[in-house]
Structure formats: structure tokens, C-alpha cells
N, CA, C and O atoms as CSV, one atom per row, in Angstrom:
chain,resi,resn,atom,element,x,y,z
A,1,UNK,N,N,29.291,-23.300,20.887
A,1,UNK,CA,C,29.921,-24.030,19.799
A,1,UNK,C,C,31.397,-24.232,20.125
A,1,UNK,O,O,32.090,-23.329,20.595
A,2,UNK,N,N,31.858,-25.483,19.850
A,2,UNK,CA,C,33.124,-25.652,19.964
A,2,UNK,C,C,34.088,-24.635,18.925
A,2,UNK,O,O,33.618,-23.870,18.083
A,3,UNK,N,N,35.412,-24.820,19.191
A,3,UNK,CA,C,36.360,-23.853,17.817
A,3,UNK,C,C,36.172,-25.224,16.707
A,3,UNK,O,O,35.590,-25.097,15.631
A,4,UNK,N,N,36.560,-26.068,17.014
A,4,UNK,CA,C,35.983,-26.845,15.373
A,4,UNK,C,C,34.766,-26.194,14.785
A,4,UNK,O,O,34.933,-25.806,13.629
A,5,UNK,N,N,33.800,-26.020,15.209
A,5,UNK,CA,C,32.511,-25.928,14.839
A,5,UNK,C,C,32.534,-24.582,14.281
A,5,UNK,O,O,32.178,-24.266,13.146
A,6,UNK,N,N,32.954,-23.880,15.128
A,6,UNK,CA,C,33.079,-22.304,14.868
A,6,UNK,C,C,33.859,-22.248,13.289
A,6,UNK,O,O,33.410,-21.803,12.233
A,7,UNK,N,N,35.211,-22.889,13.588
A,7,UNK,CA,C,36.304,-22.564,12.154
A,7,UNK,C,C,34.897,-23.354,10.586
A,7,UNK,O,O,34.612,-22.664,9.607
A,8,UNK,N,N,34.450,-24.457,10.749
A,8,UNK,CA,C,34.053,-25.296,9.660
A,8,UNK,C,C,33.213,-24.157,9.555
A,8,UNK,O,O,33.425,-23.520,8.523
A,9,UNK,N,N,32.093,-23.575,10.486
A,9,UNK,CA,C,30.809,-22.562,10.105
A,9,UNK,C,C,31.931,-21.636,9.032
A,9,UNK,O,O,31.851,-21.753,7.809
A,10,UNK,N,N,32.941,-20.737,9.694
A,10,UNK,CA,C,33.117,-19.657,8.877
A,10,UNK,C,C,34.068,-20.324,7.660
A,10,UNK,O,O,34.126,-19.740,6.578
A,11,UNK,N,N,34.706,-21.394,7.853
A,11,UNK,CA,C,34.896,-22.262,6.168
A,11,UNK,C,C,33.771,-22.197,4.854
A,11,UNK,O,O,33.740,-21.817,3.683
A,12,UNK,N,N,32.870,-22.841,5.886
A,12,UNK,CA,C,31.030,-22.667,4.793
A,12,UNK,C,C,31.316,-21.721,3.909
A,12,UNK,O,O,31.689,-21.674,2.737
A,13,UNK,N,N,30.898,-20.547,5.252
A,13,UNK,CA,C,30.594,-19.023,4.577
A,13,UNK,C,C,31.758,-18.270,3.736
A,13,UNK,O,O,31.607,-17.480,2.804
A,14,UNK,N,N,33.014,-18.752,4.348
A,14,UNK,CA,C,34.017,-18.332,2.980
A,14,UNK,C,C,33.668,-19.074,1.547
A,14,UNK,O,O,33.276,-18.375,0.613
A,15,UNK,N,N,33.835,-20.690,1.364
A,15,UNK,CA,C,33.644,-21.442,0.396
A,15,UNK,C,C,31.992,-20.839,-0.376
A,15,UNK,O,O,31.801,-20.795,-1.591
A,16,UNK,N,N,31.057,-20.465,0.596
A,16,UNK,CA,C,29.762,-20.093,-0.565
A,16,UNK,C,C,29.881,-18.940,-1.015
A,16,UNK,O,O,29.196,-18.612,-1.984
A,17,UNK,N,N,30.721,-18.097,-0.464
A,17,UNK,CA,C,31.021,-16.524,-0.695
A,17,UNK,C,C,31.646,-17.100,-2.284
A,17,UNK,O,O,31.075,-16.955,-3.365
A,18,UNK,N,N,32.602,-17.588,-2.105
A,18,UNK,CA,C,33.610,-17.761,-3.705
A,18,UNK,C,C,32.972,-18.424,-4.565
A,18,UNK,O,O,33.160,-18.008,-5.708
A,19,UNK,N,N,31.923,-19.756,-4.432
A,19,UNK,CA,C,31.275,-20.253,-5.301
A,19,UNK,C,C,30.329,-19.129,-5.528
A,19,UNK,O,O,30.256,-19.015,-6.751
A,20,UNK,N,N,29.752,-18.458,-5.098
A,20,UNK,CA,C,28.210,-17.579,-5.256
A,20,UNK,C,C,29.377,-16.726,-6.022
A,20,UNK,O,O,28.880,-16.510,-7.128
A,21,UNK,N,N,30.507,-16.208,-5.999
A,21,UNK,CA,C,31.380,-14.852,-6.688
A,21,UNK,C,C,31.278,-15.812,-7.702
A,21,UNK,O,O,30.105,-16.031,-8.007
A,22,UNK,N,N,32.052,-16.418,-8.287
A,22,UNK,CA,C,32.875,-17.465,-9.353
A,22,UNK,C,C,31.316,-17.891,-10.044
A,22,UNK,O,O,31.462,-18.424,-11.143
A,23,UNK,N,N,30.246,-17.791,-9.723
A,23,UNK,CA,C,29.294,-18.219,-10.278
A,23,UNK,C,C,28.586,-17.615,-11.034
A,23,UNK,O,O,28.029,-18.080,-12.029
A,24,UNK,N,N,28.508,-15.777,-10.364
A,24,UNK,CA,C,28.443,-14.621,-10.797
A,24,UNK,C,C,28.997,-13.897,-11.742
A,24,UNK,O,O,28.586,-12.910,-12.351
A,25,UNK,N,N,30.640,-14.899,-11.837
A,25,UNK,CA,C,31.277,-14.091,-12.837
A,25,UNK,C,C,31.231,-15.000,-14.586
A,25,UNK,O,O,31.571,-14.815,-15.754
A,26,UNK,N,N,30.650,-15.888,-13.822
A,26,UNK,CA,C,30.615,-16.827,-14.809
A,26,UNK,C,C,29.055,-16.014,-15.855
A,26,UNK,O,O,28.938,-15.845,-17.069
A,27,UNK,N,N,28.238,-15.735,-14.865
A,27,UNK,CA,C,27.176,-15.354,-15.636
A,27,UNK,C,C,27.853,-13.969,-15.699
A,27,UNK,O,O,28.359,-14.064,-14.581
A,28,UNK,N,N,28.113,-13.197,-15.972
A,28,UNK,CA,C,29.092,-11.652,-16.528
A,28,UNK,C,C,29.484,-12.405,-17.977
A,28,UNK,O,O,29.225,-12.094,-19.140
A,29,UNK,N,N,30.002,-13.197,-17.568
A,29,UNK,CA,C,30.869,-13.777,-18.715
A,29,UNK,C,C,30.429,-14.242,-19.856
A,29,UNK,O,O,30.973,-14.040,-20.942
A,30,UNK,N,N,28.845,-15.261,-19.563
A,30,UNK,CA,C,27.852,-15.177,-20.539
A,30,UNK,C,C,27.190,-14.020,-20.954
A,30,UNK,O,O,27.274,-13.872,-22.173
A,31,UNK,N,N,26.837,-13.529,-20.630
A,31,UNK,CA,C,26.393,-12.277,-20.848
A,31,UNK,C,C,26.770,-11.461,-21.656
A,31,UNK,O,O,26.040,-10.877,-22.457
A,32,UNK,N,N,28.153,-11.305,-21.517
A,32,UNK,CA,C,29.172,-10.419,-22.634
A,32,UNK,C,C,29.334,-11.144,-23.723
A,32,UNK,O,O,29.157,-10.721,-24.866
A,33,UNK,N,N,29.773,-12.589,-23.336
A,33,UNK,CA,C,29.349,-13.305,-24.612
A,33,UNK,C,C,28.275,-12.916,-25.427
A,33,UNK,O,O,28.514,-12.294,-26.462
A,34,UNK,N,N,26.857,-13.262,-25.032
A,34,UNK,CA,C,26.112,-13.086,-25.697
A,34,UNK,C,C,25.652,-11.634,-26.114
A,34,UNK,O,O,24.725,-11.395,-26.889
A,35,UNK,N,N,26.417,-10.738,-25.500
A,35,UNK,CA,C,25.881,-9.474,-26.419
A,35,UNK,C,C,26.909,-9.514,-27.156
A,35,UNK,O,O,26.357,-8.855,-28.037
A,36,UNK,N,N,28.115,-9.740,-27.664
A,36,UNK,CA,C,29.215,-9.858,-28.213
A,36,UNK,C,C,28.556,-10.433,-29.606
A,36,UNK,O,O,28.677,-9.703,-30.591
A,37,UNK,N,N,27.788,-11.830,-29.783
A,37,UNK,CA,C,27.684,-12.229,-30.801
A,37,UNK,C,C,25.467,-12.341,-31.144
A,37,UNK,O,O,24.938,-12.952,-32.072
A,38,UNK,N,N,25.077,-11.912,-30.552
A,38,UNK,CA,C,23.647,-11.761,-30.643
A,38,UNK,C,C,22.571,-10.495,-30.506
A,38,UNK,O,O,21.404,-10.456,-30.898
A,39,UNK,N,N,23.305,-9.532,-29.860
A,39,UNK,CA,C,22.833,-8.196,-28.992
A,39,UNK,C,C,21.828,-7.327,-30.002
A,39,UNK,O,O,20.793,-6.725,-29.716
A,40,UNK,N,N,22.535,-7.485,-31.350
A,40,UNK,CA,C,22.693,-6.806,-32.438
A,40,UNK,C,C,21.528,-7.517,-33.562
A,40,UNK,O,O,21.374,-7.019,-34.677
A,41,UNK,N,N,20.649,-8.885,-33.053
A,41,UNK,CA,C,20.065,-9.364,-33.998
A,41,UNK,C,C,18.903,-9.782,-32.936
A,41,UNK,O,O,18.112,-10.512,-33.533
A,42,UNK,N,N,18.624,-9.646,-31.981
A,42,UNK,CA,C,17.326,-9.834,-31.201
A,42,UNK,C,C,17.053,-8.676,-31.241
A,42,UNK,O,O,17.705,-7.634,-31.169
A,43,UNK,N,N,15.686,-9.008,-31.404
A,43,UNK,CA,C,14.381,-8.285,-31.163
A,43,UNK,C,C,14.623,-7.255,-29.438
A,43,UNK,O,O,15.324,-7.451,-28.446
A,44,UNK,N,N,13.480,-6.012,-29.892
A,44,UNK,CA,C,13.595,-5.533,-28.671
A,44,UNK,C,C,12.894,-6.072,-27.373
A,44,UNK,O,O,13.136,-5.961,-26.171
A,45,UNK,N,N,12.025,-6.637,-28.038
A,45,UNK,CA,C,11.584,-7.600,-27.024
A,45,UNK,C,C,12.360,-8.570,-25.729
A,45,UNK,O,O,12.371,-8.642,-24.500
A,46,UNK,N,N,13.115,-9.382,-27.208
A,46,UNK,CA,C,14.181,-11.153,-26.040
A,46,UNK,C,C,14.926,-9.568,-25.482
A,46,UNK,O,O,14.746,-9.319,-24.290
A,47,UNK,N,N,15.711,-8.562,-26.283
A,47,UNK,CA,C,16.757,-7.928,-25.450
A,47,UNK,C,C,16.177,-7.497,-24.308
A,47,UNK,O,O,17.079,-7.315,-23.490
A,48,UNK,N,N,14.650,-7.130,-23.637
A,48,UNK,CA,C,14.172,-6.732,-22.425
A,48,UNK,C,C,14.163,-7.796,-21.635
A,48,UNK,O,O,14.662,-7.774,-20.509
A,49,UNK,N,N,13.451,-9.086,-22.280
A,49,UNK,CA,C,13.785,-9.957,-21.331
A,49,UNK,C,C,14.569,-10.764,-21.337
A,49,UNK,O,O,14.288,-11.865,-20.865
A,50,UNK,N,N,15.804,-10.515,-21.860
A,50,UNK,CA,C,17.209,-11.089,-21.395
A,50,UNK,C,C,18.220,-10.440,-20.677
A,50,UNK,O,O,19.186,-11.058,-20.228
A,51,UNK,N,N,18.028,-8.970,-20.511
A,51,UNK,CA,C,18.513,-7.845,-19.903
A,51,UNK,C,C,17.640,-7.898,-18.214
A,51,UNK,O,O,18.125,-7.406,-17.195
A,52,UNK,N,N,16.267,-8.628,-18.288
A,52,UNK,CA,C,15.131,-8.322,-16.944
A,52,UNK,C,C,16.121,-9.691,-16.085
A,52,UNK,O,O,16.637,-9.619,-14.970
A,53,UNK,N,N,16.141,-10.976,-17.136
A,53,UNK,CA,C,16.290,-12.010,-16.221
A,53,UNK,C,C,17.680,-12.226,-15.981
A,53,UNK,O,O,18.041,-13.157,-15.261
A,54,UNK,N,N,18.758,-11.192,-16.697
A,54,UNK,CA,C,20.405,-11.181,-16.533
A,54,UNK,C,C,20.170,-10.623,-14.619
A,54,UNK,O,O,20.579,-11.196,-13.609
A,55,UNK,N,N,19.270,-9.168,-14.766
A,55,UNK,CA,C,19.357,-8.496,-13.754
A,55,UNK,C,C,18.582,-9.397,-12.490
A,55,UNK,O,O,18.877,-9.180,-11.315
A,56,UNK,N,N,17.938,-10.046,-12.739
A,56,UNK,CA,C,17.319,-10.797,-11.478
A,56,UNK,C,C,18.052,-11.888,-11.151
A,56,UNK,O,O,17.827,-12.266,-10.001
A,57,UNK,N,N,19.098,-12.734,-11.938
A,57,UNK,CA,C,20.059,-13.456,-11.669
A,57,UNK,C,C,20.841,-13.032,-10.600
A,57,UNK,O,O,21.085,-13.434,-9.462
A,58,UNK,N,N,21.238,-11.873,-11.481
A,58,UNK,CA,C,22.330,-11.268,-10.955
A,58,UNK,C,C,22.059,-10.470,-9.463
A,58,UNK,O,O,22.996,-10.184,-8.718
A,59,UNK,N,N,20.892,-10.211,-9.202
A,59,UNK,CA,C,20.233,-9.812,-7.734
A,59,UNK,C,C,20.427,-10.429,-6.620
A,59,UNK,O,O,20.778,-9.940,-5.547
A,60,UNK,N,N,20.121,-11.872,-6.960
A,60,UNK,CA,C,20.150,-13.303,-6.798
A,60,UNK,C,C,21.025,-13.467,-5.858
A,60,UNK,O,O,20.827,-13.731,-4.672
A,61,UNK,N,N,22.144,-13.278,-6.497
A,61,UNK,CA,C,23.731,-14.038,-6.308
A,61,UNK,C,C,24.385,-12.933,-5.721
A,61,UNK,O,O,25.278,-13.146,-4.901
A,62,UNK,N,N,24.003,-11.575,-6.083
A,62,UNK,CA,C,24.787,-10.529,-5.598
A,62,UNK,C,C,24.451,-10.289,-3.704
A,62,UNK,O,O,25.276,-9.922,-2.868
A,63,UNK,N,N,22.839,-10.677,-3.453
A,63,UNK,CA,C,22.359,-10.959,-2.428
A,63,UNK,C,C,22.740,-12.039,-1.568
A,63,UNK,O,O,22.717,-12.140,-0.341
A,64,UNK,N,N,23.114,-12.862,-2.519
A,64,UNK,CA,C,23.963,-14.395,-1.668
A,64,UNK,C,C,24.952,-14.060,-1.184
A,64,UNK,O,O,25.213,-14.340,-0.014
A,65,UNK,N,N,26.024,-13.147,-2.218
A,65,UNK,CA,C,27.355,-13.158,-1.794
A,65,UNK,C,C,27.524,-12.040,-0.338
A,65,UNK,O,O,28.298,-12.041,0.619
A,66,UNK,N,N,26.510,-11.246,-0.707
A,66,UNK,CA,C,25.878,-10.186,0.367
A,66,UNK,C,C,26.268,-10.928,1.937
A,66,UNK,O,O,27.168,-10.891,2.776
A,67,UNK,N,N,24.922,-11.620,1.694
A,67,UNK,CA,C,24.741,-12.492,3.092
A,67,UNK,C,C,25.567,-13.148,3.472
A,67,UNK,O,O,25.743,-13.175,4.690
A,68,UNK,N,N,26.651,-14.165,2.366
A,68,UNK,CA,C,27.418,-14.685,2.853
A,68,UNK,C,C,28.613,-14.124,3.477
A,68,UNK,O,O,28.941,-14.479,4.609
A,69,UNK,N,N,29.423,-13.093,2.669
A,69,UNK,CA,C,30.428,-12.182,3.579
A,69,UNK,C,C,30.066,-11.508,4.696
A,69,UNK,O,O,31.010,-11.008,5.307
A,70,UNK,N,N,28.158,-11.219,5.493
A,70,UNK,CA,C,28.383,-10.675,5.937
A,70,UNK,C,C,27.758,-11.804,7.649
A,70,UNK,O,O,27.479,-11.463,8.798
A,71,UNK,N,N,27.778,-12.736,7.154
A,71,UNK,CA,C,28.067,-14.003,8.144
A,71,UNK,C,C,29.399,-14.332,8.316
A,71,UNK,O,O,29.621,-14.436,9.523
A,72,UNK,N,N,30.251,-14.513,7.739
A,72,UNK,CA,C,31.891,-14.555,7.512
A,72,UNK,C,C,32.119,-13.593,8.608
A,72,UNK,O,O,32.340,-13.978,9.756
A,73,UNK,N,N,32.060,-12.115,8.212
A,73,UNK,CA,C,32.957,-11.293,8.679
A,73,UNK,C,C,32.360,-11.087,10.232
A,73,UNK,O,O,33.162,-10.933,11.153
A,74,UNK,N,N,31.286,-11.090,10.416
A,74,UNK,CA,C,30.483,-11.166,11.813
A,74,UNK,C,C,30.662,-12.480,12.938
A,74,UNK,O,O,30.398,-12.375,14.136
A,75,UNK,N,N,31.189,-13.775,12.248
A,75,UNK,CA,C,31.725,-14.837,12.505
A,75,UNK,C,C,33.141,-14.338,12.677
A,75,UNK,O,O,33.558,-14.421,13.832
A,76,UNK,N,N,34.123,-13.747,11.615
A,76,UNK,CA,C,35.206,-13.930,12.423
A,76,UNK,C,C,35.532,-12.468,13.633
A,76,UNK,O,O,36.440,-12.399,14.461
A,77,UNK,N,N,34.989,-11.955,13.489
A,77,UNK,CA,C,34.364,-10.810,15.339
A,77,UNK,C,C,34.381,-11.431,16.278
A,77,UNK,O,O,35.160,-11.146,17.188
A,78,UNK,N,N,33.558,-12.438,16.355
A,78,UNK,CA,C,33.439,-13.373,16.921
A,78,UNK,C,C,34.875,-14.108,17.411
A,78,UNK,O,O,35.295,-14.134,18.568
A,79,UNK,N,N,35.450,-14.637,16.347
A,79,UNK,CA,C,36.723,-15.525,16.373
A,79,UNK,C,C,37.343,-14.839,17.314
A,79,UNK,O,O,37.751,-15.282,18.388
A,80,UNK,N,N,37.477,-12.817,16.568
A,80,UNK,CA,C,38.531,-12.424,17.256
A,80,UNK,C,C,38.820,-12.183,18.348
A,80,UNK,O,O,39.919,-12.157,18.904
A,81,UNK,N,N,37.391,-11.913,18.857
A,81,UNK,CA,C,37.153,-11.599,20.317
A,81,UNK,C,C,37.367,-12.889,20.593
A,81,UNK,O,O,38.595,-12.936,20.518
A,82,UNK,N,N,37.039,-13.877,20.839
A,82,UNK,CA,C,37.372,-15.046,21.705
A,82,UNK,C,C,38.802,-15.297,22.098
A,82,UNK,O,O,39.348,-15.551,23.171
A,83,UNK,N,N,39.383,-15.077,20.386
A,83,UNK,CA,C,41.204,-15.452,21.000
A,83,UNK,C,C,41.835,-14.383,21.470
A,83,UNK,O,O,42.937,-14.465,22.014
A,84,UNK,N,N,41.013,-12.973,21.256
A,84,UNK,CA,C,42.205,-11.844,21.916
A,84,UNK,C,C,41.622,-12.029,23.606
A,84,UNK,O,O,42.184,-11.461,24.542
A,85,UNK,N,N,40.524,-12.836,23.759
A,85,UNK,CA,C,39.882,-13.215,25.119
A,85,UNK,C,C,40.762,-14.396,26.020
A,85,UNK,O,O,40.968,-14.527,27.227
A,86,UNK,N,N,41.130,-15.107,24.925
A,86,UNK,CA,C,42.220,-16.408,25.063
A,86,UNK,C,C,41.261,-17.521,25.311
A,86,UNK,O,O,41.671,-18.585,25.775
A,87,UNK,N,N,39.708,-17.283,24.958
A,87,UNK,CA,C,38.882,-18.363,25.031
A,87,UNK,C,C,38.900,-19.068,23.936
A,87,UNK,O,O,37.776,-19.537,23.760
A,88,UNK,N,N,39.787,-19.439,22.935
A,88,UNK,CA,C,40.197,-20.727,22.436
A,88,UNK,C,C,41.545,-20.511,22.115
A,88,UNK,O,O,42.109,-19.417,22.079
A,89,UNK,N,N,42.040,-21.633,21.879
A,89,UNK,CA,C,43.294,-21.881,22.016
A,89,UNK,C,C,44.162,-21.583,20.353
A,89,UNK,O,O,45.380,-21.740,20.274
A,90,UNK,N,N,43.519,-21.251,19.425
A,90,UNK,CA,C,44.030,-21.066,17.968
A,90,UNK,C,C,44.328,-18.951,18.219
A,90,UNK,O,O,43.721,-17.972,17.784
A,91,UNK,N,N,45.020,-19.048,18.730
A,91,UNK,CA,C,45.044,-17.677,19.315
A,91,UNK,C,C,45.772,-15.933,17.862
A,91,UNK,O,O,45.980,-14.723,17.771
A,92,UNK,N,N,45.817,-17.605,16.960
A,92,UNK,CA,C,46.300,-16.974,15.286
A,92,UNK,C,C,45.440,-16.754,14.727
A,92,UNK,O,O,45.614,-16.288,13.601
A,93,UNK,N,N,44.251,-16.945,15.151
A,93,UNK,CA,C,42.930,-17.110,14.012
A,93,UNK,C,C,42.391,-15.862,13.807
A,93,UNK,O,O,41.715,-15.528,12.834
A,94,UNK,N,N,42.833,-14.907,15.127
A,94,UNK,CA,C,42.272,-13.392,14.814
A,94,UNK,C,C,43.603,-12.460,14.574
A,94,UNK,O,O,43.856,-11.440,15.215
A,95,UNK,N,N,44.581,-13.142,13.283
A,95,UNK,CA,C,45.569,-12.368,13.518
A,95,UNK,C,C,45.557,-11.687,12.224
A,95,UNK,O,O,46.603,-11.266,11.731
A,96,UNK,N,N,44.384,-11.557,11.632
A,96,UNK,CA,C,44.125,-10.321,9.930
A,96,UNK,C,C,44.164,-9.627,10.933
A,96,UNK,O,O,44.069,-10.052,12.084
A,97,UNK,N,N,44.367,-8.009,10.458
A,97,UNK,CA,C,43.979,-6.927,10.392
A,97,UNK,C,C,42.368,-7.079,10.694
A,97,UNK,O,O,41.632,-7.941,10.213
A,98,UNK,N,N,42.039,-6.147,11.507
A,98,UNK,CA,C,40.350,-5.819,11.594
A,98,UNK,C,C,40.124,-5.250,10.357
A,98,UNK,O,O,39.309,-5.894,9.697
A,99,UNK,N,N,40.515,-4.373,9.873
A,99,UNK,CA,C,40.547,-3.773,8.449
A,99,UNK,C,C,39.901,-5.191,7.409
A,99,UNK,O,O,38.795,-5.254,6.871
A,100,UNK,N,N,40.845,-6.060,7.383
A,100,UNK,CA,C,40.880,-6.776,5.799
A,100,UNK,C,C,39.869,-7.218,5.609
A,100,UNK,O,O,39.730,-7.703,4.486
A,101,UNK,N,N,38.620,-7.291,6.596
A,101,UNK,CA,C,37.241,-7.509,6.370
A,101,UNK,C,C,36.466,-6.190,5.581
A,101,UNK,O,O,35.473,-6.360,4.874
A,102,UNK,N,N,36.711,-5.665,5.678
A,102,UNK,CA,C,36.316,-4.074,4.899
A,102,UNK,C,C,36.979,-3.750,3.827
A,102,UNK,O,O,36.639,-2.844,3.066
A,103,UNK,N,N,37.819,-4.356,3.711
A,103,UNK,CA,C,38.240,-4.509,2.130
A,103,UNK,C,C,38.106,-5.357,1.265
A,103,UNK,O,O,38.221,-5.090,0.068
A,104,UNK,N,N,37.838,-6.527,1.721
A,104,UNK,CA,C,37.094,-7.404,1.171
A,104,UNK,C,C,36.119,-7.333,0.571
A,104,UNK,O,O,35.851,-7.746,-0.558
A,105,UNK,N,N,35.247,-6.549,1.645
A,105,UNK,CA,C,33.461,-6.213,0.972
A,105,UNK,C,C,33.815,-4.927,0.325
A,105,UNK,O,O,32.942,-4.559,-0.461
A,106,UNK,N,N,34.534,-4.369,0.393
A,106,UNK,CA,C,35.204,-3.385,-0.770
A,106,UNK,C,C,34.893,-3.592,-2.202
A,106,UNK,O,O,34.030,-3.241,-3.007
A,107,UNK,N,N,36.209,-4.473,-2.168
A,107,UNK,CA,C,36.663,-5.035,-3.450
A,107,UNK,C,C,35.765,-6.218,-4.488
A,107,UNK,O,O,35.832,-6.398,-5.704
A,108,UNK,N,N,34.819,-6.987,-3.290
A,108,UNK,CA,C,33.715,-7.624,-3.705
A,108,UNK,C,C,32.404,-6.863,-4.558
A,108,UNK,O,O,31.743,-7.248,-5.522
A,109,UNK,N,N,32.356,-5.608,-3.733
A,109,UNK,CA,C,31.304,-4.649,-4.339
A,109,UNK,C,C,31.514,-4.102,-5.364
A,109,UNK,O,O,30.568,-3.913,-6.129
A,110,UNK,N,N,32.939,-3.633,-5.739
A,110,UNK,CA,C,33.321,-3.491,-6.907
A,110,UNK,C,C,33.101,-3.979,-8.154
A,110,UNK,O,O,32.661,-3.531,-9.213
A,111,UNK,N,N,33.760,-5.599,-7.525
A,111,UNK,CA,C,34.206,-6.153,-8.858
A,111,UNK,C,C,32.112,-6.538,-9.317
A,111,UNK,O,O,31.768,-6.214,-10.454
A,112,UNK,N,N,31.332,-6.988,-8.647
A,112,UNK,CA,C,29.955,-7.723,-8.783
A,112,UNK,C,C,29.429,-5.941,-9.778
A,112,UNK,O,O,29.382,-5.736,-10.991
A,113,UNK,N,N,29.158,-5.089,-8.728
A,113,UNK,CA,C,28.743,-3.639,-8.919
A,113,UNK,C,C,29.402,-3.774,-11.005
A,113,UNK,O,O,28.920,-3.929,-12.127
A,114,UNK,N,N,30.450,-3.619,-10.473
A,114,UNK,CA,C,31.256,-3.109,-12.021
A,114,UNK,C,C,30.496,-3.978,-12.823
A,114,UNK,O,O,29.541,-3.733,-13.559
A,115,UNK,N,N,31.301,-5.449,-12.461
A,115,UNK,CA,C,30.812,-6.014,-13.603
A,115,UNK,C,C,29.278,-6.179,-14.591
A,115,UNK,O,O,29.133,-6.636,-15.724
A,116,UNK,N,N,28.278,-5.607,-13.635
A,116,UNK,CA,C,27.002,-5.590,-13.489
A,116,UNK,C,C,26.717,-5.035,-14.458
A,116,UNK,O,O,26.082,-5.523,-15.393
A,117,UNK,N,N,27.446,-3.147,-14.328
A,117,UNK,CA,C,26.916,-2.413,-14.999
A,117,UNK,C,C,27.964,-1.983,-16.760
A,117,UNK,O,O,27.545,-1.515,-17.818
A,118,UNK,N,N,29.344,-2.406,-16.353
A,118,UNK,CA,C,29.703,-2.720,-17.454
A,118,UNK,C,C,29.225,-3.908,-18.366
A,118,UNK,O,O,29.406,-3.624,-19.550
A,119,UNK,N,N,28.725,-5.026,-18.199
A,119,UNK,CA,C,28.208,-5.904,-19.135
A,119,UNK,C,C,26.531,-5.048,-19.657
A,119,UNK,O,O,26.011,-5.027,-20.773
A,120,UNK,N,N,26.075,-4.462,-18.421
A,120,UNK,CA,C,24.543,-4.122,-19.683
A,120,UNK,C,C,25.178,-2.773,-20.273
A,120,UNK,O,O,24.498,-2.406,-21.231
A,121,UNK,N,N,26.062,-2.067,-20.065
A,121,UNK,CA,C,26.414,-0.960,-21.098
A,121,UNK,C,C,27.342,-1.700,-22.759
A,121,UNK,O,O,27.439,-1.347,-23.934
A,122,UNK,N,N,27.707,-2.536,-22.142
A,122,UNK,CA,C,28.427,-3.551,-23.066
A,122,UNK,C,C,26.995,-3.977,-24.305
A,122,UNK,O,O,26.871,-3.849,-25.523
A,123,UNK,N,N,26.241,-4.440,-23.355
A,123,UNK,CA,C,24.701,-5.171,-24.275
A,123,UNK,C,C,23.981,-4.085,-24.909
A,123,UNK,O,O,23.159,-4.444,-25.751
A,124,UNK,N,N,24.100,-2.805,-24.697
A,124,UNK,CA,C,23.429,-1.715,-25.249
A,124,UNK,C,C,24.540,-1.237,-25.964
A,124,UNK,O,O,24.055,-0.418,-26.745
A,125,UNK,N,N,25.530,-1.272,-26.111
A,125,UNK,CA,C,26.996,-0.511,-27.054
A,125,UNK,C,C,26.578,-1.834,-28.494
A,125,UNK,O,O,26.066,-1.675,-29.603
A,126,UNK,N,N,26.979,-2.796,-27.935
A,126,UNK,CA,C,26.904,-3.943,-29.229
A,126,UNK,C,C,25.208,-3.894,-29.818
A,126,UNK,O,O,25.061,-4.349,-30.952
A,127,UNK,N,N,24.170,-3.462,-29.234
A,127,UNK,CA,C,22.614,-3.389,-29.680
A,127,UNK,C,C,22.831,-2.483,-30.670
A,127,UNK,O,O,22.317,-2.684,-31.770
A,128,UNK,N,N,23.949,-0.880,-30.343
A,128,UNK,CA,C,23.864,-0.227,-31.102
A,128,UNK,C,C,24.296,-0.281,-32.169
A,128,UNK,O,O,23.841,0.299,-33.155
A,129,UNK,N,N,25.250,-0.996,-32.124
A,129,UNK,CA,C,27.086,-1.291,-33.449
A,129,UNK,C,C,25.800,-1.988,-34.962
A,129,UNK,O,O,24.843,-2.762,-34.939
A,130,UNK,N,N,26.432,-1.254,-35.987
A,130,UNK,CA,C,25.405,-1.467,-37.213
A,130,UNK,C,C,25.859,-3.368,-37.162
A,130,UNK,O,O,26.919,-3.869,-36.786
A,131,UNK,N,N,24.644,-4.037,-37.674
A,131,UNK,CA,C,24.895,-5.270,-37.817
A,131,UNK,C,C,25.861,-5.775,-39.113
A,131,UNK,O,O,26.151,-5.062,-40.074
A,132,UNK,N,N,26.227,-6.979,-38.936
A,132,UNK,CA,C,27.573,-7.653,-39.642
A,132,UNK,C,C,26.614,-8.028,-40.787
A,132,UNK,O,O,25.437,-8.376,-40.698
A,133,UNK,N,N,27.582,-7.839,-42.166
A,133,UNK,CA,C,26.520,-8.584,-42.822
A,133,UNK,C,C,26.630,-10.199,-43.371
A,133,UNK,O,O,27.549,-10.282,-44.185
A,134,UNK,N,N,26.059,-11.278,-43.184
A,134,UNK,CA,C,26.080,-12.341,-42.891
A,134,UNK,C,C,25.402,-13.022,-43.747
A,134,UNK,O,O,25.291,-14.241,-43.617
């Protein structure tokens, strides 16, 4: 592969990494919403299977973002070895830290992980809260 080819591949895999995150957080976000204003008036039933198909969403995407950082970071290995090789000429492209790839999937695992399990403790706190009366 040429370095064009090489840089656009690991562009991809950054750009689907952030849409698959940003997409993820978007569904967190519904989620809290909806235990925020509904949690408390469904049946135990919808709450199993809105809690089954939050978690298989969320499997989903957490598996995407998975795969995608871990094409990224194996791609730029790649990068780095080539330019600390001087086999392409962008000889800046491997100039992160080897580290900042491991903090990345750090901080990614975190925030997906957290948010995961704080929104269904969130959906079971508001299931519990006595209902509003309306």
C-alpha cells in the first residue's frame, strides 16, 4: 500500500471509532432519558425488554468501537515502524508517544464500560423512586 492509502485506511478507522463512540453515547443518553421520565411506569415486562435490547445495542457498538481502535492502533505500528524505518517519507506520522495508543483504549473503555453500567443502575434507581402523581 502506498502512504496515501495507508494514512486514508487509518483516517477510516479513526472517523468510525468516533462515529461508533458519539453514537453510543447518544444511545446512553436516550436511555437515561428514558428512565428519567418512564422507568417508573412500565411494566416489568417492556423494563426487561428495554434493558435486554439497550444491552444488545450497546454490545453492538461497544464491539465496533472494539474493532475499530484496534485496527487504528495496529495500523499506526505499522505507520511507526515504517517511518522510524524511513520507508515513507511523512517521518512525523509516528511521532505520538507509543503509549497514547493505550490510553486511548483506556479512556474509551471507561467512558463506554461506565456509561453502560451507570445508565442501567440509573434505570433500576428511577424503577425504584415512588411514582409522581400525575
Amino acid at each position: 500500500m502506498s502512504e496515501a492509502e495507508l494514512i486514508t485506511a487509518f483516517q477510516g478507522y479513526v472517523s468510525l471509532t468516533n462515529q461508533l463512540f458519539f453514537g453510543y453515547v447518544s444511545l446512553v443518553s436516550g436511555f437515561i432519558v428514558m428512565s428519567y421520565l418512564v422507568a417508573d411506569k412500565i411494566s416489568s415486562f417492556l423494563a426487561v425488554i428495554g434493558v435486554v435490547l439497550f444491552s444488545i445495542v450497546s454490545a453492538l457498538l461497544l464491539f465496533g468501537i472494539f474493532i475499530s481502535r484496534n485496527n487504528a492502533e495496529h495500523l499506526m505500528a505499522y505507520l511507526r515502524a515504517q517511518a522510524q524505518r524511513g520507508e515513507i517519507d511523512l517521518a512525523w506520522l509516528g511521532a505520538n508517544p507509543s503509549w497514547a495508543g493505550d490510553v486511548m483504549n483506556v479512556l474509551y473503555v471507561s467512558a463506554t464500560f461506565g456509561g453502560y453500567f451507570a445508565s442501567i443502575i440509573y434505570f433500576f434507581y428511577s424503577r425504584g423512586r415512588p411514582r409522581s402523581a400525575s
